[in-house]
FILUMPA-375252 format. One record per residue (C-alpha): x, y, z. Coordinates in steps of 0.1 Angstrom, whole numbers, padded with zeros to 4 digits, always signed. Layout:
<drenmis>
XYZ ...
</drenmis>
This chain:
<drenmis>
+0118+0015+0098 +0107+0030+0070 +0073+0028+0048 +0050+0039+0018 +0021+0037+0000 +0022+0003-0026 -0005-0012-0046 -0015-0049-0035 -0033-0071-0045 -0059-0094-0028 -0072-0127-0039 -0108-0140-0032 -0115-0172-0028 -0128-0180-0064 -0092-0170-0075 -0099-0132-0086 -0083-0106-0077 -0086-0065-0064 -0062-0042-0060 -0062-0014-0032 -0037+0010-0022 -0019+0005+0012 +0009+0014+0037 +0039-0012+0032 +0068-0011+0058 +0105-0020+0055 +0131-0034+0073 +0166-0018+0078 +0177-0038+0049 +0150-0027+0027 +0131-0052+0024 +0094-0051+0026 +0080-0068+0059 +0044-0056+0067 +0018-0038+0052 -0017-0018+0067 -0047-0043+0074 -0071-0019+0055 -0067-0003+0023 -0054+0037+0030 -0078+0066+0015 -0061+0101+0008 -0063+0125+0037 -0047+0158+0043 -0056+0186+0073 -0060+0208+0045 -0064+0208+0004 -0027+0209+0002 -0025+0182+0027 -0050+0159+0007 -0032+0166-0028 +0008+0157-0008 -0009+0123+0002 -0022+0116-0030 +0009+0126-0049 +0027+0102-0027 -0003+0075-0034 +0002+0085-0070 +0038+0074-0068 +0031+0037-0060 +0013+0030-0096 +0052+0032-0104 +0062+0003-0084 +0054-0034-0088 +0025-0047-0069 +0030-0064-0042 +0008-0095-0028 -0011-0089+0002 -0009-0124+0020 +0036-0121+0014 +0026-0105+0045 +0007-0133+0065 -0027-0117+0057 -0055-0136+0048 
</drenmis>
């Protein structure tokens, strides 16, 4: 299994919407099949650490966003 960070968005219950960053995970055929409960923030052991996650966080404003509840979340 594999994973990364995408953007996804969330809907409220009026019908509006926020976006957060989290961890989605993929099948063997690539196909995207969970995603973290929470939102992720950048972390790193060190600067360089902290500046390799968000580079890699950086990289999902390149990809479509994703829905939150494709996953079964609510």
């Amino acid at each position: 299994m594999t994973w990364n960070y995408r953007i996804l968005e969330h809907k409220n219950a009026d019908g509006s919407s926020w976006f957060a960053i989290h961890e989605v995970y993929y099948n063997e055929a690539g196909t995207p099949e969970s995603c973290s409960l929470e939102p992720c923030f950048a972390h790193g052991d060190d600067t360089e650490g902290l500046i390799t996650d968000m580079n890699y966080m950086m990289q999902a404003l390149n990809k479509p966003v994703l829905s939150y509840n494709q996953f079964g979340n609510k």
